[in-house]
C-alpha positions, 0 to 999 in steps of 0.5 A, a space after each residue: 449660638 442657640 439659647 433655650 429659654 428655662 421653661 423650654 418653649 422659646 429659642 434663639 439662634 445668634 449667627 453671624 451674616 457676612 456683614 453683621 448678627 442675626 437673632 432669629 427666635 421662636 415661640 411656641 404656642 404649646 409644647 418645648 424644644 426636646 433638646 439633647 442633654 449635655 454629657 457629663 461634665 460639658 455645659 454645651 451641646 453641638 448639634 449638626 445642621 439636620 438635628 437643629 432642622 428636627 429639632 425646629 419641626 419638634 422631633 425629639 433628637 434625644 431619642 434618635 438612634 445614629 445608625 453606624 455609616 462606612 467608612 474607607 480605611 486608608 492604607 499606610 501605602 496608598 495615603 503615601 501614593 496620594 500625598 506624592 500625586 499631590 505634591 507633583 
């Protein structure tokens, strides 16, 4: 879970270690967290492990384009093969 303070320039991460939560926080001297922007309707924002790192090293991800990644088509009779492969 990570909590910014109103004003934008304190953090909170809750995370859960094996055996018990931790709380890690940062304060910065100058400046706010740029963080993501909720769509609308939603109260919450997920973000990958990369953003959150960007986000800590003050990059703005708001404003980062996500460039279209490949992406493998499976062929009706090839996830069929791969399933039976599987199941032998």
């Amino acid at each position: 879970m990570l909590n910014v303070v109103r004003s934008g320039d304190r953090l909170k991460i809750l995370y859960w270690d094996r055996d018990g939560f931790v709380l890690w926080y940062k304060r910065l001297e100058e400046g706010k967290f740029k963080l993501p922007r909720p769509r609308e309707g939603a109260r919450t924002v997920e973000l990958r492990a990369s953003e959150l790192a960007m986000i800590l090293d003050g990059i703005d991800v708001s404003k980062l384009k996500r460039v279209p990644r490949y992406e493998r088509t499976v062929r009706s009779g090839e996830e069929k093969s791969s399933k039976e492969k599987i199941s032998k």
